[in-house]
C-alpha positions in Angstrom: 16.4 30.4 -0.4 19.9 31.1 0.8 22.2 28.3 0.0 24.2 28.7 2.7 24.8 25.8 5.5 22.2 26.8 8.2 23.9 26.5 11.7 23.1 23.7 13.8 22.0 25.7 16.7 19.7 27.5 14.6 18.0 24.0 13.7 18.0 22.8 17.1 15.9 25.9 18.5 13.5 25.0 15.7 13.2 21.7 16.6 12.6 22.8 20.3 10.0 25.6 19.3 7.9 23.6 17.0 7.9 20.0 18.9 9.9 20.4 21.9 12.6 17.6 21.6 16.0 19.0 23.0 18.1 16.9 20.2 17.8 15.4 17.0 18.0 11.6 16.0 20.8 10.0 14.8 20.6 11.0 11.0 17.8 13.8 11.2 20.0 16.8 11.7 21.7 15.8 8.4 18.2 15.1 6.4 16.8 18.2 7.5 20.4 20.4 6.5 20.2 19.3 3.0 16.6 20.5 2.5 16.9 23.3 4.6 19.6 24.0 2.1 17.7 24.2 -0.9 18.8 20.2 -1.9 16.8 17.1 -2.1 17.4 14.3 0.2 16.5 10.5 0.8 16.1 9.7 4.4 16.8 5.8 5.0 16.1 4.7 8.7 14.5 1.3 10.3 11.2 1.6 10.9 10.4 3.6 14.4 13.8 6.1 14.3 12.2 9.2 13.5 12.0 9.5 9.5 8.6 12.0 9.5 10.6 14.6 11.6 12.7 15.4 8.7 10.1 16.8 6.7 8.1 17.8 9.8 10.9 20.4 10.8 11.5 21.7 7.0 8.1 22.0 6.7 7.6 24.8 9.3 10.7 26.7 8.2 10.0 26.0 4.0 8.3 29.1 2.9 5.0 27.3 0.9 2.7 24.5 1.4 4.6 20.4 1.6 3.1 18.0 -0.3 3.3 14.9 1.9 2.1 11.2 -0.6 1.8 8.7 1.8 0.4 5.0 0.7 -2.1 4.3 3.5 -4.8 6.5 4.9 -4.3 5.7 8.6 -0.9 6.8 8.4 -2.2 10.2 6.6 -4.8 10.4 9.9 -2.1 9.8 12.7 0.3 12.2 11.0 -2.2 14.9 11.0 -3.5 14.4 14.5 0.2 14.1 15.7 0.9 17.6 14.2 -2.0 19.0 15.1 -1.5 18.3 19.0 2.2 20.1 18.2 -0.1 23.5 16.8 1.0 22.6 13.2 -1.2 23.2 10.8 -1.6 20.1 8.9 -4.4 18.0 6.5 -5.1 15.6 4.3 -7.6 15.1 1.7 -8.7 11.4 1.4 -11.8 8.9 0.7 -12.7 9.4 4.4 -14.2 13.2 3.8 -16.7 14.8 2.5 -17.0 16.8 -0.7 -17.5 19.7 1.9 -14.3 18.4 3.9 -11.9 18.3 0.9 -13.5 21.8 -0.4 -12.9 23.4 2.9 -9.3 22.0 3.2 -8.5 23.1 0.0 -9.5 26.9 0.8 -7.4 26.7 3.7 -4.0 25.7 1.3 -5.1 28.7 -1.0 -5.4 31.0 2.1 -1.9 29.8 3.0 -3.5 28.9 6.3 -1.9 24.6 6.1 1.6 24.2 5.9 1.5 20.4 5.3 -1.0 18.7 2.9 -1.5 14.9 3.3 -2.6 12.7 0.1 -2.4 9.4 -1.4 -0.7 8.6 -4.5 -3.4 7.9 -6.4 -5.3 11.4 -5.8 -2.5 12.6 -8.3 -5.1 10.7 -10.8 -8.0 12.9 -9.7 -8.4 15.8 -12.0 -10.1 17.9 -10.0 -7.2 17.6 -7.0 -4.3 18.1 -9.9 -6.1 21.3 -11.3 -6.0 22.7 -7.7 -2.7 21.6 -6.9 -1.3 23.7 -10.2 -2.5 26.8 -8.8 -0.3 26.3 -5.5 2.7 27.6 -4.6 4.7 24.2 -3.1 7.9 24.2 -1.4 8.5 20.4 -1.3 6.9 17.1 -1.7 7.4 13.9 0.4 7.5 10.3 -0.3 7.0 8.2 2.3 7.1 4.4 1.4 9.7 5.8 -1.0 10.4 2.4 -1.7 7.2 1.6 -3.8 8.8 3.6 -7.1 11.3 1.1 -7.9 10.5 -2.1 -10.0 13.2 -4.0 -7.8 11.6 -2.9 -4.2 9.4 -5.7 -2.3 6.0 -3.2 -2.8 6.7 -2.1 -6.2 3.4 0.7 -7.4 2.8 1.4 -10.6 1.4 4.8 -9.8 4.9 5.7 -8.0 6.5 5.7 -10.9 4.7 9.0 -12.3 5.5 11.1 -9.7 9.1 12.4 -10.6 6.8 13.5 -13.7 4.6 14.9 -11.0 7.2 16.6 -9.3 8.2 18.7 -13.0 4.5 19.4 -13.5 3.9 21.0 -10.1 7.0 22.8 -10.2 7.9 21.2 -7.3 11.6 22.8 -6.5 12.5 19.8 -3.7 11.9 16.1 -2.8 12.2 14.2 0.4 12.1 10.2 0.3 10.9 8.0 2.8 11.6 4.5 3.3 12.6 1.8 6.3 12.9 -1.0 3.7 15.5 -0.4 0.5 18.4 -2.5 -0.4 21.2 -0.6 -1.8 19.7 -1.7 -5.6 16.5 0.1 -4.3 17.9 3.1 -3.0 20.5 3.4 -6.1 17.1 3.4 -8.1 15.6 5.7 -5.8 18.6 8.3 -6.4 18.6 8.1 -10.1 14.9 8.8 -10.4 15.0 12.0 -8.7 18.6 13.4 -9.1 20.0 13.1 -5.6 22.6 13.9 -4.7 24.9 10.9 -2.8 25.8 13.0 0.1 22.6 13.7 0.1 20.9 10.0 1.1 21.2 9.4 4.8 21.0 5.8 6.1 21.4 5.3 9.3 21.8 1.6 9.9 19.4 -0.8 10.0 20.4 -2.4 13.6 18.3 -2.4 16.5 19.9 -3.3 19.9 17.1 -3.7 21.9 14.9 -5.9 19.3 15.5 -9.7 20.2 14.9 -11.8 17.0 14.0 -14.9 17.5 12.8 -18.5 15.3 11.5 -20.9 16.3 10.2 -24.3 14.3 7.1 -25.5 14.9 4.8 -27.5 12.7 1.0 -25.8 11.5 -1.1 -28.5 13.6 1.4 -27.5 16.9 1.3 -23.1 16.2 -1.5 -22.4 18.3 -0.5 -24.4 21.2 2.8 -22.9 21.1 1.7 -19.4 21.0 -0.7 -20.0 24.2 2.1 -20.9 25.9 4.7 -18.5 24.9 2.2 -15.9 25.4 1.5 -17.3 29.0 5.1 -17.3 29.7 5.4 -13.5 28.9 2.1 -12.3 30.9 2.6 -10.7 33.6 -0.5 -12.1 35.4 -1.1 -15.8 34.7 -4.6 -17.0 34.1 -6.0 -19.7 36.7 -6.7 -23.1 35.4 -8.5 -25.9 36.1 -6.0 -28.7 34.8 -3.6 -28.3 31.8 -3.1 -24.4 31.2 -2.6 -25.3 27.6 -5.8 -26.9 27.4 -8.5 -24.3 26.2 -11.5 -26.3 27.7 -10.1 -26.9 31.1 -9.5 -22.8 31.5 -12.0 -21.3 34.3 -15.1 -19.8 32.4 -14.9 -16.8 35.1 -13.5 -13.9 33.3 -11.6 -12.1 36.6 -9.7 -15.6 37.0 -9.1 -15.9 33.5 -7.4 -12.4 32.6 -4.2 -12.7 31.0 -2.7 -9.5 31.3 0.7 -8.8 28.8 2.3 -6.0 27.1 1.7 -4.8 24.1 2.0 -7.3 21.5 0.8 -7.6 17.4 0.5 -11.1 16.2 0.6 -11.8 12.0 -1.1 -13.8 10.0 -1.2 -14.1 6.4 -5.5 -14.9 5.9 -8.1 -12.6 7.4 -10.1 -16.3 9.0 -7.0 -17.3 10.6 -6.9 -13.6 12.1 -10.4 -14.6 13.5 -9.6 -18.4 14.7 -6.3 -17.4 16.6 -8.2 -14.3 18.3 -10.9 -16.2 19.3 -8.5 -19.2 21.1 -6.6 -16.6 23.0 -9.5 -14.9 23.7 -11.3 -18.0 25.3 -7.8 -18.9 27.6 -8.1 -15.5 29.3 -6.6 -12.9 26.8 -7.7 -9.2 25.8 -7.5 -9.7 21.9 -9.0 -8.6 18.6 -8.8 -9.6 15.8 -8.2 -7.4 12.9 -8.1 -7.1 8.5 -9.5 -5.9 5.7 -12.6 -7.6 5.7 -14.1 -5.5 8.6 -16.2 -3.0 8.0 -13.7 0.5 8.3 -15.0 1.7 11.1 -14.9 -1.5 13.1 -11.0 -1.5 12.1 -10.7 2.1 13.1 -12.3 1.5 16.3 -10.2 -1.9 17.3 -7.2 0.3 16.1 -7.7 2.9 19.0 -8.2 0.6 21.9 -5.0 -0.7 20.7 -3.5 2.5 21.1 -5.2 3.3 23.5 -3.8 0.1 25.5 -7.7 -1.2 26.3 -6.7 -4.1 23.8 -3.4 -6.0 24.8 -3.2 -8.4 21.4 -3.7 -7.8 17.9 -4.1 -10.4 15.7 -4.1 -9.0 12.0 -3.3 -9.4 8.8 -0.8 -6.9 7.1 -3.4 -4.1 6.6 -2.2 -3.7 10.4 0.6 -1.7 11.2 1.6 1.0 8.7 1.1 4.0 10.3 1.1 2.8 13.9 3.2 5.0 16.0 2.8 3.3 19.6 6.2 3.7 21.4 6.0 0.2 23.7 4.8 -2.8 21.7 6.6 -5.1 23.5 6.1 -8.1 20.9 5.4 -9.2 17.5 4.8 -12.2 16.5 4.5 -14.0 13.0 2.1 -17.2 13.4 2.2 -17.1 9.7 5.5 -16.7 7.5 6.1 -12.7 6.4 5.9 -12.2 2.9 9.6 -11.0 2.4 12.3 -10.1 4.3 11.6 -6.5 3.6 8.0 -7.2 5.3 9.8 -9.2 8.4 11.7 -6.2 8.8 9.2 -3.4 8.5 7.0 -5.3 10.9 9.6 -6.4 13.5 10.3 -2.4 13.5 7.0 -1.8 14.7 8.3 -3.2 18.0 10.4 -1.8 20.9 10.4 2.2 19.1 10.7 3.4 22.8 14.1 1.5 23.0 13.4 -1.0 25.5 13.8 -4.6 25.0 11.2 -6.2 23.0 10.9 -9.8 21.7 10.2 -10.5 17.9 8.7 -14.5 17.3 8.7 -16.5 13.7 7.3 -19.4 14.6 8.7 -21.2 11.3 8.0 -24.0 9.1 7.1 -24.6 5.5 3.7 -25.6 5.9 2.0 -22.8 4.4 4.4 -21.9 1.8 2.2 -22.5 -0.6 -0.4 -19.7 0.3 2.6 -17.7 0.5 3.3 -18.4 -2.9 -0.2 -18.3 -4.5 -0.5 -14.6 -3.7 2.2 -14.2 -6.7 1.1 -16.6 -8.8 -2.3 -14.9 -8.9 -0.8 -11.3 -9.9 0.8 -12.8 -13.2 -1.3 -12.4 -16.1 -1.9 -14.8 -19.1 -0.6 -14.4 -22.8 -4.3 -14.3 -23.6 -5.1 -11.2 -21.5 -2.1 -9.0 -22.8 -2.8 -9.4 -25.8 -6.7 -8.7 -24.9 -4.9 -5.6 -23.6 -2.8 -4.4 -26.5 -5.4 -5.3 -29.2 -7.8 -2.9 -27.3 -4.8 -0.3 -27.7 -4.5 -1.0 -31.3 -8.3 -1.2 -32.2 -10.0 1.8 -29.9 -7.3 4.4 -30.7 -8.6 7.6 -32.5 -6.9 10.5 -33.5 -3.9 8.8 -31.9 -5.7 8.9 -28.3 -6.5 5.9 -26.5 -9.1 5.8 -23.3 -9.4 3.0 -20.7 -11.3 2.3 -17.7 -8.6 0.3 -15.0 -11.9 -1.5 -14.0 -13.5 -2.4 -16.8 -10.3 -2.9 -18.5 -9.1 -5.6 -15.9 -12.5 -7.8 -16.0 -12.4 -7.4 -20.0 -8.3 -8.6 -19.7 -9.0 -11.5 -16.8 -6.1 -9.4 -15.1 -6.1 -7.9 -11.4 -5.9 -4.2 -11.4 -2.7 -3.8 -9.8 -1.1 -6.2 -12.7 -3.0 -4.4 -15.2 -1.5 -0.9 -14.1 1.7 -2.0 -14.0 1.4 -3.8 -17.4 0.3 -0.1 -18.5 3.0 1.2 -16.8 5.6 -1.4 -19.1 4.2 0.2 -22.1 4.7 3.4 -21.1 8.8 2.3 -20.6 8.6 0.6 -24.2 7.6 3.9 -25.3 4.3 2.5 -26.7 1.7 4.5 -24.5 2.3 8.1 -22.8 -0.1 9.2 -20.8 -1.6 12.7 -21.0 -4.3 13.2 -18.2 -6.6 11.3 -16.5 -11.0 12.5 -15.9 -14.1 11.5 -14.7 -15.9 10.1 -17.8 -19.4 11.2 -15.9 -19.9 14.8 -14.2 -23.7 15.1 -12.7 -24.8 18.0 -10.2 -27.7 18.8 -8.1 -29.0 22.0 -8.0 -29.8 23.9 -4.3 -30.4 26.9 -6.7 -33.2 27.8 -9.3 -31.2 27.6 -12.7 -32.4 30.5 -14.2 -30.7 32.2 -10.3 -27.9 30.3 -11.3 -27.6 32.1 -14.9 -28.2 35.1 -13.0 -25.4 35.3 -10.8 -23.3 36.2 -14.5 -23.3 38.7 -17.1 -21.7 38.7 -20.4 -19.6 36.0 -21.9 -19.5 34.3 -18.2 -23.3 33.9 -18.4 -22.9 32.1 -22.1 -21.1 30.0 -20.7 -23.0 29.2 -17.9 -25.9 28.7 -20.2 -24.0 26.8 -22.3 -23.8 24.2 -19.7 -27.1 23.7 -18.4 -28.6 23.5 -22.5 -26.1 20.8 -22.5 -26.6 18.6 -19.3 -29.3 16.2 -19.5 -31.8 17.0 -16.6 -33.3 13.7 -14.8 -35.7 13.9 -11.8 -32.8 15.2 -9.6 -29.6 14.9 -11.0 -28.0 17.1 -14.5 -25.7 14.8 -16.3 -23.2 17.2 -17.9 -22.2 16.5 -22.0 -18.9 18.0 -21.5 -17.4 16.7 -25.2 -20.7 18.2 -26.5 -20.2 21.7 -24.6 -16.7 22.1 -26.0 -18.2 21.4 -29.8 -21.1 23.7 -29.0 -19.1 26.6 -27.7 -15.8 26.4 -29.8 -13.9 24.8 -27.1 -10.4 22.7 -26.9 -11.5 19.8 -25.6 -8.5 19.8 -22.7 -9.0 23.4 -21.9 -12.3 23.2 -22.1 -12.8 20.2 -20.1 -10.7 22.2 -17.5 -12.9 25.9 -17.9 -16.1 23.5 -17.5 -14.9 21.6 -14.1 -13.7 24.8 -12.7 -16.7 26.2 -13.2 -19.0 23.3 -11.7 -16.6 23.7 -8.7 -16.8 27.5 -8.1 -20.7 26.7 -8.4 -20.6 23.7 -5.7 -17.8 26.3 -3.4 -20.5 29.0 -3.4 -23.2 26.4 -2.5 -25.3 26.7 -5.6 -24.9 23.1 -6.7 -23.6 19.6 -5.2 -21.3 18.0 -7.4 -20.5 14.4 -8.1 -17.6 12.6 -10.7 -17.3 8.9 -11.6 -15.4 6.5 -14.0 -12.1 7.5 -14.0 -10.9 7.1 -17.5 -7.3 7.0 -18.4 -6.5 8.7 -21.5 -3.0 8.1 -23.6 -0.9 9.4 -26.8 -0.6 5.9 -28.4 2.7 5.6 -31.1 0.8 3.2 -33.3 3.9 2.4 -35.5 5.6 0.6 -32.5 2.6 -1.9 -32.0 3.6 -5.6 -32.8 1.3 -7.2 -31.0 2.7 -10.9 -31.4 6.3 -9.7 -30.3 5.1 -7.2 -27.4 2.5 -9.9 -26.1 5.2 -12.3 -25.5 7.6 -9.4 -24.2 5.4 -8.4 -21.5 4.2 -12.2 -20.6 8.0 -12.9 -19.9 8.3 -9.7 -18.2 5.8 -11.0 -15.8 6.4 -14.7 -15.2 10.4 -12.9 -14.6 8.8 -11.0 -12.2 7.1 -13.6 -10.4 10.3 -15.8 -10.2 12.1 -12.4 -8.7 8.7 -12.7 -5.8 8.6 -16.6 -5.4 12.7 -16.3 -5.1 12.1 -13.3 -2.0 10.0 -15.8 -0.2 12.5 -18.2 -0.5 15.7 -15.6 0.4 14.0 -14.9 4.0 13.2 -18.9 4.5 17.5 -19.0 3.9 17.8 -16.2 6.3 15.6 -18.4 8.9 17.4 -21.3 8.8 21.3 -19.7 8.5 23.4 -20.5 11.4 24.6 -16.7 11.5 23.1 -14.4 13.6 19.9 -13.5 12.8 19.7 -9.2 13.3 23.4 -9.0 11.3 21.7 -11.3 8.5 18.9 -8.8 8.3 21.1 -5.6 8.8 23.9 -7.1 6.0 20.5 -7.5 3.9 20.0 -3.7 3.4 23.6 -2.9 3.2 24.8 -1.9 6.4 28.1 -0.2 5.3 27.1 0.7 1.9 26.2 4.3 2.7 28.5 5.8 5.8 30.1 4.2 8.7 26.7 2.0 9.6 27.7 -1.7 10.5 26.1 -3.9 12.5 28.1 -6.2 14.7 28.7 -10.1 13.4 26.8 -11.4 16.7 24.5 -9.2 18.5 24.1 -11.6 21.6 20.8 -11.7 21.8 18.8 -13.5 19.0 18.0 -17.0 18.3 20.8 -18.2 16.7 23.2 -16.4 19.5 21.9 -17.6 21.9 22.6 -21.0 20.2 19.2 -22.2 18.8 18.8 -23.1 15.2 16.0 -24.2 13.0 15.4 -26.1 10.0 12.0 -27.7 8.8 12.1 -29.8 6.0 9.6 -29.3 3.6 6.0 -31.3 4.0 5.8 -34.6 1.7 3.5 -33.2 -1.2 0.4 -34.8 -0.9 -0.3 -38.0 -3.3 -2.8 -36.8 -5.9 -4.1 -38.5 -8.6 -5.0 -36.7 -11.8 -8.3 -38.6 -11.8 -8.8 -36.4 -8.0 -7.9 -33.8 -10.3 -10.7 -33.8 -12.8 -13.4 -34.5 -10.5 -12.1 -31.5 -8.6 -12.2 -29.3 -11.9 -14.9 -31.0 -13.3 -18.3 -28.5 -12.2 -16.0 -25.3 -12.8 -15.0 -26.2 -16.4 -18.5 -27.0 -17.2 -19.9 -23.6 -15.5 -16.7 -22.0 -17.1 -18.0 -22.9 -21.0 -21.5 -22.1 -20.5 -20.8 -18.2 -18.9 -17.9 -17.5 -21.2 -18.1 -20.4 -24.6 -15.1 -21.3 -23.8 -12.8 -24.0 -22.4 -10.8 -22.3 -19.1 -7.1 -22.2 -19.9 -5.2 -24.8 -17.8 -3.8 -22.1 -15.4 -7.4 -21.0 -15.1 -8.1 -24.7 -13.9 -4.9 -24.3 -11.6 -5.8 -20.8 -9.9 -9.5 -22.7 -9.5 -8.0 -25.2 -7.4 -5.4 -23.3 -5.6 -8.4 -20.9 -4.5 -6.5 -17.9 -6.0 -9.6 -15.4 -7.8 -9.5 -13.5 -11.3 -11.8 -11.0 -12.5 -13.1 -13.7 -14.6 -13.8 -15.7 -11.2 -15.9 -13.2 -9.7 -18.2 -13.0 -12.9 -18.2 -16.5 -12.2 -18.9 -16.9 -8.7 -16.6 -19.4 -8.7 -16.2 -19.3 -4.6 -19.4 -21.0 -4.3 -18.3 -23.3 -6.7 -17.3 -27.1 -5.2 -13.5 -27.6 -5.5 -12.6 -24.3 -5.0 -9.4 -24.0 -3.5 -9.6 -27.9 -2.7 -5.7 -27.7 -2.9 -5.0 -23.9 -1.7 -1.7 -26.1 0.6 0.0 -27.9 -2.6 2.6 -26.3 -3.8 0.8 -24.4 -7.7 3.4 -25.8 -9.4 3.0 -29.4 -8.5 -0.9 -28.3 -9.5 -0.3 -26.9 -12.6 1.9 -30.0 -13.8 -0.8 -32.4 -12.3 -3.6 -30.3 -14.2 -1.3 -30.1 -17.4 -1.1 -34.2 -17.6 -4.5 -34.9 -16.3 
């Protein structure tokens, strides 16, 4: 590509031809000149301000295919439909499709027939998608959630980390990152890890003029009631009631006189059953809500998603697993019945507010009841001393010919460690320079055949048919499905056992493209180059433990950085803006008092903490009591005394689902006491 600065008039005719805006954003034009360029580019802007139209635009004027990782498939689905109204070509390949979805995508990126290709990180693990991917010509990949790849971002992923390696693998000439929530420690990281250039990172400012911020304290036993009427006060049509409007048994039980009808508005909660409870009181005083998390079934979610859209649902109650991806120009309100996780998290979900510029109001109703819920998500993610060094035993005991294999899975019930902690323990060894991975396969290949075999043989002559033979004398043929012996194939036939795992799954593909065979690939199996002379496993064990109790004082001290910001008497949206270092990178700056938030408008909060309960250590044991005894008999052991804690607290372990230990009385008896006050209670009992 010509190097040259391309003209600004040239870019704006693009940007009217492909989606017909007359202008750029604040900060797009200069995004979309460095890749245009021939440079790589970080594209910094608050959540709402336009960041996918600057890969959007390059995308249609790059010569090859983009390669777009985003973190969350209903961002991937409302990117694609969004291009595809514009007449972009654009797709994604995801768990959603079918094997004959993804194969029919694929042929349409060979054909050169997609310009943009949507994916999730972790199909970069998936050997079958990286074998394609090779074989493509690729002009750029994009990062969205950029964020993710540093260790000192609020949403750190393991699986992130790999892809600058990703990037030199694929031959990958330019990268675009993606984030509305990096600190200037974040985006420095970001920088380093993929060689951009300074003048090439665009931030735009992380102020919002039209988003009202607002606290206000109110106590757990007093949030609902609150809400009701803070919600009332916003409707545009009131309800009709029979006595005190605040009073959820007094309402009329007619549904015309008891429609509530209000703007768009996304309420957050931090557990899926209070997602349920608070939906079903506004519901019941007049309101069109839903309720929405994880635990639904997907296509439940999907469908409550779209009547949000679509505006036949005014209120969402949800847990995080709401909101990425939502690009709906007039919520009018969000509101956080339940403490955000960070302030990175208060901001990426206040952004989801207001992206049409109007004036839209953003509630934390605040207090310090709930903390410790808050808390015990981190406390669950740090793994013992006992399961690292499960962990790098394994390493040292199971490596042959200097390989090691693991299954994440398997591997994290064997360890007592969640996967996500697992993979980024993993990831820790692979910085100490203990592990380096080398590819990644399904442990088990099976097909069913639509053919005859001996058709099958026939559709080859020479070596080719060999080979083909080769395979079916070594797959083991049940009543329907061929398990393929792939290790025994390459030993039969002469073959390297990395190029020959590679000839083999090509082939099996080729056979399921031309509809002679279905295909199917489980157990993911990690496999490593171990340097055995830097184990020590004492010395690493404890390493890596401090690593992650650090770690989890860095998490537990975010919490308590965005209570500080609640409670400041400065103005709230230049706190928030001065967080992510408005002025760091250009002329950005937020003003000291924007006029219109909480603290402006002279209202300040500060809850003192709730009086932890009085417990005695004698509570303690007959709360511990049935788990410790079911404990020994499943695993002949006594459960450490953090095991005892995260029993109480109600936060689960691999080890806990072996163990059922949900259905087990006293779990999670003390889920709102502080785990530290726990742990020293369980430690003394």
């Amino acid at each position: 590509m010509d190097n040259t600065q391309p003209s600004q008039q040239y870019l704006t005719q693009a940007l009217q031809h492909y989606f017909g805006f007359e202008q750029f954003r604040t900060g797009q034009l200069q995004v979309v000149n460095s890749l245009y360029s021939g440079r790589s580019a970080a594209a910094i802007f608050p959540t709402g301000s336009g960041k996918s139209l600057c890969y959007q635009l390059p995308a249609m004027l790059l010569p090859n295919v983009t390669l777009v990782i985003s973190p969350l498939l209903a961002l991937i689905q409302d990117q694609v439909a969004f291009l595809n109204n514009k007449g972009i070509t654009a797709a994604s390949i995801d768990s959603s499709q079918s094997r004959d979805d993804a194969n029919h995508v694929m042929a349409g990126v060979q054909r050169g027939e997609i310009k943009i290709l949507m994916v999730s990180v972790e199909r970069l693990k998936n050997e079958r998608f990286r074998n394609f991917i090779q074989q493509i010509p690729i002009s750029m990949m994009v990062i969205d959630e950029a964020h993710c790849i540093s260790e000192w971002g609020h949403n750190f992923r393991p699986d992130y980390l790999k892809l600058p390696q990703y990037q030199k693998q694929f031959n990958i000439p330019q990268v675009l990152l993606l984030t509305a929530t990096a600190t200037p420690q974040v985006i420095d990281d970001m920088q380093k890890k993929f060689a951009i250039a300074k003048q090439d990172i665009t931030v735009t400012g992380f102020y919002r003029d039209n988003l009202h911020l607002a606290v206000e304290g109110v106590s757990d036993r007093n949030k609902l009631t609150y809400l009701q009427q803070w919600l009332f006060h916003e409707a545009r049509y009131k309800p009709k009631f029979f006595g005190d409007p605040t009073t959820s048994q007094q309402v009329s039980r007619n549904k015309k006189d008891r429609t509530a009808e209000i703007a768009s508005t996304i309420i957050y909660v931090t557990l899926q059953q209070t997602a349920e409870e608070v939906a079903q009181a506004l519901n019941q005083v007049g309101f069109n809500v839903a309720a929405y998390h994880a635990g639904m079934d997907s296509e439940k979610r999907q469908l409550i998603q779209t009547d949000f859209m679509a505006g036949n649902i005014d209120i969402i109650v949800a847990t995080i697993a709401f909101g990425m991806g939502i690009d709906k120009s007039n919520i009018r309100h969000v509101v956080h019945y339940d403490l955000p996780k960070s302030i990175e998290n208060y901001s990426q979900e206040v952004g989801r507010a207001g992206r049409d510029g109007e004036p839209s109001d953003c509630l934390v109703l605040f207090n310090r009841d709930s903390l410790p819920v808050l808390e015990n998500f981190v406390y669950g993610d740090t793994p013992e001393l006992s399961g690292v060094e499960y962990v790098l035993n394994d390493i040292n005991e199971n490596t042959e010919n200097g390989q090691w294999q693991c299954q994440i899975y398997s591997l994290s019930n064997a360890s007592n460690i969640r996967q996500l902690p697992l993979k980024t323990l993993l990831v820790y060894l692979e910085m100490q320079g203990l592990i380096q991975p080398l590819y990644a396969y399904f442990a088990e290949y099976k097909f069913k055949l639509a053919i005859d075999s001996i058709e099958l043989i026939n559709h080859f002559n020479g070596e080719r048919q060999q080979f083909v033979q080769a395979i079916l004398n070594h797959s083991t043929a049940a009543k329907t499905w061929w398990t393929v012996d792939i290790d025994n194939i390459c030993q039969n036939y002469d073959l390297d056992v990395i190029e020959g795992r590679r000839r083999i799954i090509a082939a099996l593909e080729y056979f399921e493209q031309q509809g002679w065979l279905e295909l199917q690939n489980k157990q993911m199996t990690e496999v490593y180059r171990v340097n055995v002379n830097e184990i020590n496993l004492a010395k690493q064990a404890k390493q890596i433990t401090d690593y992650f109790v650090e770690k989890q004082q860095s998490e537990i001290a975010r919490i308590h950085n965005m209570l500080a910001l609640f409670e400041r008497e400065q103005c709230l949206s230049f706190q928030l803006a001065s967080y992510f270092g408005d002025g760091s990178y250009g002329d950005n700056q937020a003003p000291l008092h924007c006029g219109h938030c909480s603290v402006c408008r002279g209202h300040k909060v500060s809850m003192a903490a709730p009086i932890p309960p009085s417990i005695m250590a004698s509570e303690v044991n007959a709360l511990s009591e049935t788990f410790i005894e079911s404990y020994r008999q499943l695993f002949a052991r006594a459960p450490s005394l953090v095991a005892i804690t995260r029993f109480l607290c109600g936060i689960s372990t691999p080890e806990f689902v072996k163990l059922k230990a949900r259905k087990i009385a006293g779990f999670g008896a003390l889920e709102k006491v502080s785990y530290r006050q726990v742990l020293s209670l369980v430690s003394g009992r």
